[in-house]
N, C-alpha and C positions, 0 to 999 in steps of 0.2 A: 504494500500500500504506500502511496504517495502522499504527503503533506506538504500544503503550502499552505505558511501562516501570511495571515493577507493584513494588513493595516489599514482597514475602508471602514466605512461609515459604517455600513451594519453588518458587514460578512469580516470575522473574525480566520478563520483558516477553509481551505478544500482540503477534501480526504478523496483521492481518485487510488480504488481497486482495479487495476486493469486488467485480473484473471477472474473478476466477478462484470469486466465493465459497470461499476458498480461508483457513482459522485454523490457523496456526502458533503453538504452547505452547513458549515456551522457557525452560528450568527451570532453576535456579542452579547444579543440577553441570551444566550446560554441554548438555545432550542435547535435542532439539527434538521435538516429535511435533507433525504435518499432517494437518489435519481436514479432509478435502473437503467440498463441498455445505452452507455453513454461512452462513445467510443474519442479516443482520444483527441481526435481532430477538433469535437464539440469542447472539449477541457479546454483548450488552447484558444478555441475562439470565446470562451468564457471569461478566460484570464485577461485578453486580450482588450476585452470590456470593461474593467477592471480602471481605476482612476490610474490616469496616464502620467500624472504629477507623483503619484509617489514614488519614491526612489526605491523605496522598501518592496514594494510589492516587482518591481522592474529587475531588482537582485534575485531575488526567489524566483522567477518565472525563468528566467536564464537555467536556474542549477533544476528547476521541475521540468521544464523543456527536453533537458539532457538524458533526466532521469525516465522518460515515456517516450 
């Protein structure tokens, strides 16, 4: 499983299972929502939506990029 901790307004970190194809949204008040059938190309255009200003989030997509 993949972790990318996200520094955004409401989405705290993604969990992408790639042998489940399986993206978990987990969001800073604490609550998660499970995406099934979510193959990676959709992760990356996810990320990719993702606030373009933070640095933080721009460092981790590079090493989750790599990692899927």
């Amino acid at each position: 499983m993949q972790r990318l901790v996200v520094q955004a307004r409401r989405v705290a970190e993604l969990q992408y299972n790639e042998a489940l194809r399986k993206l978990t949204i987990v969001y800073r008040s604490g609550r998660s929502r499970p995406l099934d059938n979510i193959d990676r190309n959709m992760v990356l255009k996810l990320i990719s939506q993702l606030s373009r200003k933070n640095i933080v989030v721009a460092s981790y997509f590079t090493q989750f990029a790599a990692c899927i």
